[in-house]
C-alpha positions in Angstrom: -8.0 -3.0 18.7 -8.5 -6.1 16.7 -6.0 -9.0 17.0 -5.5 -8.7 13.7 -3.8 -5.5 13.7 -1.9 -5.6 16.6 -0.1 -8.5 14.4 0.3 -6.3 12.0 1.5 -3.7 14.5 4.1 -6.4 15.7 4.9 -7.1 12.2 5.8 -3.5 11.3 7.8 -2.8 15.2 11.5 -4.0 13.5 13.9 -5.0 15.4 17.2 -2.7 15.6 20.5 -4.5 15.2 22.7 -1.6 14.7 22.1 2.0 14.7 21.0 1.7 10.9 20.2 -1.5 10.2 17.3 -3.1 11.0 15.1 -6.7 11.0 11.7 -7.0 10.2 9.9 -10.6 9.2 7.4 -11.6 7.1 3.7 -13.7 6.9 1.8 -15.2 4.3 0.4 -13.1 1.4 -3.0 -13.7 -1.3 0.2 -14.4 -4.0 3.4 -17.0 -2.5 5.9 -13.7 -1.9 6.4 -11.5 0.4 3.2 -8.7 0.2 5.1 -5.2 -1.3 3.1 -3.0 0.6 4.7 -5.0 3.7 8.3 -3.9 2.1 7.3 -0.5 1.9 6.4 -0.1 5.3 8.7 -1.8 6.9 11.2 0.5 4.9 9.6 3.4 6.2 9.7 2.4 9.5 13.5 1.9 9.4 14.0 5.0 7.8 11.5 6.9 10.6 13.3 5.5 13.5 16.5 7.7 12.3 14.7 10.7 11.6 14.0 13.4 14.5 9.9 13.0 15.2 9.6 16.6 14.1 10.2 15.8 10.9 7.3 13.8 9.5 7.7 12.1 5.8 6.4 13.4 3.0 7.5 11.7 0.0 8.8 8.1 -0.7 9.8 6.8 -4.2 11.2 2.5 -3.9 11.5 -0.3 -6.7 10.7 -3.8 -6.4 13.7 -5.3 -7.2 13.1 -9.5 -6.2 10.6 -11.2 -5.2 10.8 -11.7 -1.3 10.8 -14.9 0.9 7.8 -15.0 3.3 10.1 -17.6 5.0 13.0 -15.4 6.0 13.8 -12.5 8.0 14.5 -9.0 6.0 17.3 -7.0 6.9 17.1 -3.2 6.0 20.3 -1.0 6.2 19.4 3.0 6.4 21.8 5.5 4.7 21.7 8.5 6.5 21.8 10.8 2.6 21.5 13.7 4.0 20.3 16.1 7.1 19.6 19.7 6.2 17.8 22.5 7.9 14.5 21.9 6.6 14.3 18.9 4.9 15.9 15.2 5.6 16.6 12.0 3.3 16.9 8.7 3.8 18.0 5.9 1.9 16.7 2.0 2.7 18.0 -0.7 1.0 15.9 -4.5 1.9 18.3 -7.7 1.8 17.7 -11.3 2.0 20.0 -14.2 1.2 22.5 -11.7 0.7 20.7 -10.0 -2.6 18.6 -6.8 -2.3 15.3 -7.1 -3.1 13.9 -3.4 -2.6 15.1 -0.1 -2.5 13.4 3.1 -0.7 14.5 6.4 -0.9 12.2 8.8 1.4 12.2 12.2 2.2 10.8 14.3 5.9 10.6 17.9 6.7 9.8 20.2 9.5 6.2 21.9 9.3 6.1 24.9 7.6 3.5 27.5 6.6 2.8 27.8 2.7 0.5 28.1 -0.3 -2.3 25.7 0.2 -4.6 24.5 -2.4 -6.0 21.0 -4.0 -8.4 19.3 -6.1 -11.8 18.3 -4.6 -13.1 14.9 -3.5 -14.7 13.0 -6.1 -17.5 11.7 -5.5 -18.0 8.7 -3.4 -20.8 7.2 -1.4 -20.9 6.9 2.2 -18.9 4.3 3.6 -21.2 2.9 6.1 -23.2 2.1 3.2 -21.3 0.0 1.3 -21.0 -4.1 2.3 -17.7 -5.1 4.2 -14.8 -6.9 2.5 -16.3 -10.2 3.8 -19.6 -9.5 2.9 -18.3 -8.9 -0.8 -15.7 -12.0 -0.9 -18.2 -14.4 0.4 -21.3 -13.2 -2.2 -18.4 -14.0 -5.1 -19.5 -17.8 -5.7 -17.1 -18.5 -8.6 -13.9 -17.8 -6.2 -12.4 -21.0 -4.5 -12.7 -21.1 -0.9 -9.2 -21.3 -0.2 -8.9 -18.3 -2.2 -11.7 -16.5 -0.2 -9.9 -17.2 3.0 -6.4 -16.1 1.4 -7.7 -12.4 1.2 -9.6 -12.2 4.0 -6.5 -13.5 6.4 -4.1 -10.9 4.3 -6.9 -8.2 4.8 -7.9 -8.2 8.5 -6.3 -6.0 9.9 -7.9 -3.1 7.6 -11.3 -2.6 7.0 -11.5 -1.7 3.4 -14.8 -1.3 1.1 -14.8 -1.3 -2.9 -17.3 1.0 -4.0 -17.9 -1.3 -7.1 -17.3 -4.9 -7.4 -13.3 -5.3 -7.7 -11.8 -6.9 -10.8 -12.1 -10.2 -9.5 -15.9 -9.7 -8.5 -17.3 -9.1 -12.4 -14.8 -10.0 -14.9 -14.5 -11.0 -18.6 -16.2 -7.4 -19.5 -13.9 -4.1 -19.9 -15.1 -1.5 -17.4 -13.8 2.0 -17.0 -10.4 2.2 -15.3 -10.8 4.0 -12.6 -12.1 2.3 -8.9 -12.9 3.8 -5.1 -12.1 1.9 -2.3 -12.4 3.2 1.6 -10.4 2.1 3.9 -9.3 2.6 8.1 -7.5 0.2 10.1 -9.8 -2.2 12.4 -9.0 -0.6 15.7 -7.6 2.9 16.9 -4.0 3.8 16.8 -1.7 5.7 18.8 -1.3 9.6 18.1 2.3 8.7 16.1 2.2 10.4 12.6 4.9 7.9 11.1 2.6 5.4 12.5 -0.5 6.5 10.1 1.5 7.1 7.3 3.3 3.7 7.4 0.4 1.8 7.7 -1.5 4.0 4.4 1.4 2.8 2.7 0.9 -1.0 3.4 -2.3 -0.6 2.1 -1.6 1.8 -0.9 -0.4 -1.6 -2.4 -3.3 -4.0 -2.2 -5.3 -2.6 -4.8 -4.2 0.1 -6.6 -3.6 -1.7 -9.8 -7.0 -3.0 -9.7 -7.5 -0.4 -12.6 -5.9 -1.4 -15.0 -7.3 -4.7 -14.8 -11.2 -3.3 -14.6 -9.8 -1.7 -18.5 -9.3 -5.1 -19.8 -11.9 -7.1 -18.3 -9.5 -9.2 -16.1 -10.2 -10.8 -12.8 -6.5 -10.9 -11.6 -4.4 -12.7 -9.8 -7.5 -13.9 -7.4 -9.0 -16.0 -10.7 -5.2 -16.5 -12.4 -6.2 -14.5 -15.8 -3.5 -12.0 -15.1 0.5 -12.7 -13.6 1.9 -9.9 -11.9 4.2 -8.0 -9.8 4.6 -4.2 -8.5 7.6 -3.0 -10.5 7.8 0.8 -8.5 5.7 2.9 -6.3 5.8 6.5 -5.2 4.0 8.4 -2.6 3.6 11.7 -1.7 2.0 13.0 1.9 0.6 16.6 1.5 -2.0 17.1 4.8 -1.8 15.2 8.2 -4.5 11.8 8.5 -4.9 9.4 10.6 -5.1 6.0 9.2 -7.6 4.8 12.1 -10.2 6.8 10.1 -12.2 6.6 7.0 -9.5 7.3 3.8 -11.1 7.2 0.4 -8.9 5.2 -2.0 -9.7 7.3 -5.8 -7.7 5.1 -8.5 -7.4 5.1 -11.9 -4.9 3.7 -15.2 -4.2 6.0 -17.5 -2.0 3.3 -19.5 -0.8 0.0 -20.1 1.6 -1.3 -22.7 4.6 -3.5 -22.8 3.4 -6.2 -20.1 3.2 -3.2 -17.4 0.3 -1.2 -16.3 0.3 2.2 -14.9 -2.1 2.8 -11.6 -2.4 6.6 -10.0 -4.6 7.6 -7.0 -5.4 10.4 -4.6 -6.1 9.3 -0.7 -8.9 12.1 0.8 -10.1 12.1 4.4 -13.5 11.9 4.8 -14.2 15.2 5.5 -12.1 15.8 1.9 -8.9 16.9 2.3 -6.7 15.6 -0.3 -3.8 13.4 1.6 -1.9 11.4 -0.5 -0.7 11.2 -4.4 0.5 7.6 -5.4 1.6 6.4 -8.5 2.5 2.6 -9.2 3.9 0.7 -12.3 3.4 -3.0 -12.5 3.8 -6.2 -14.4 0.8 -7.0 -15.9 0.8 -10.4 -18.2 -1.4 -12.3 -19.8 -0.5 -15.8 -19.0 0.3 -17.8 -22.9 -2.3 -21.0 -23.7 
């Protein structure tokens, strides 16, 4: 296992307080606030840790409500909504300084049998093929150096592989919305099923409105063209994966209007099971003169 992720390991094992309420703390992110995908695990993993382990998740739906303070500890109280025969629901509510600043609702169920069917794989080339993060960030010579480092610090824990050159890679020319990105964590993880999904969901936020910036020819955040923030995310977990193996990352934007964009995605397994639905709305500016 790479140092990188057992940090990030560390930085997802919260600290209990009280039966339901937990700590969790932060570290530096590519923009200066606490990274949402961070939020949104750590959320998960408070609402896990009061769920029996039978019960694995299979939905989450949370809003970014403030910006968060890489400087300060997050506390996250669990409402226990309800516990019913099949199905369990949680309620996570993440506070600092007193004011929330995110709110998760998630949902677990015991296995069942039942009707089974999904839409294929797209298309996608072979992971192994493709160049590294590192190799792409470092070929990009029009991206400060700081900037360079930024991302590859925030991203080394997870090996993850744009099919195409990312918004920031070949901007200033509209593309079609829609980009692939593979990804597994750098290092095995232990057989815990909460443990793969919460870490798909940390990284279910680094890219997925990439789309909607490829639509309008904008670099991002990484060349300041765009200001942004994720406004709301859901997920939904149909099959078992494990996020220590290759996950392809299929995202597109059907929409943007009133200074939001609108990102969806499908997460297969490489052998092409379809895994996870997410859906994301953002801010998406266009910063005046």
């Amino acid at each position: 296992m790479s140092e990188a992720l057992q940090s990030l390991l560390d930085l997802l094992d919260l600290e209990r307080i009280e039966e339901d309420i937990f700590r969790g703390r932060s570290r530096s992110s590519v923009v200066p606030r606490v990274f949402g995908g961070q939020v949104a695990a750590q959320a998960l993993v408070a609402a896990g840790r009061t769920v029996p382990e039978d019960r694995p998740a299979h939905s989450l739906h949370a809003y970014f409500l403030r910006p968060g303070d890489p400087g300060a500890p997050i506390v996250y109280s669990v409402d226990r909504i309800r516990d019913g025969r099949s199905f369990t629901t949680r309620r996570v509510v993440a506070i600092q300084h007193g004011k929330p600043i995110f709110h998760l609702s998630a949902s677990f169920q015991t296995y069942e049998e039942g009707l089974d069917h999904q839409e294929p794989m797209p298309n996608a080339p072979d992971p192994a093929t493709l160049p590294t993060g590192e190799e792409r960030l470092r070929g990009y010579p029009h991206l400060p150096a700081e900037t360079v480092e930024r991302f590859l610090e925030s991203r080394a824990a997870v090996d993850l592989r744009y099919v195409d050159d990312p918004p920031y890679g070949d901007y200033g020319h509209p593309r079609e919305p829609h980009s692939q990105v593979w990804f597994r964590t750098n290092g095995k993880l232990a057989d815990d099923p909460l443990l793969h999904v919460v870490l798909a969901t940390y990284v279910s936020d680094m890219t997925l409105l990439d789309s909607v910036l490829l639509a309008h020819g904008r670099g991002g955040w990484a060349v300041g063209d765009v200001v942004g923030a994720s406004l709301d995310h859901a997920m939904w977990f149909h099959r078992p994966f494990r996020a220590d193996e290759w996950l392809l990352y299929d995202q597109h934007s059907p929409s943007a209007s009133g200074g939001r964009g609108l990102g969806q995605a499908r997460i297969y397994t490489q052998d092409g099971r379809l895994a996870v639905s997410v859906i994301q709305e953002g801010v998406v500016r266009v910063p005046r003169g």
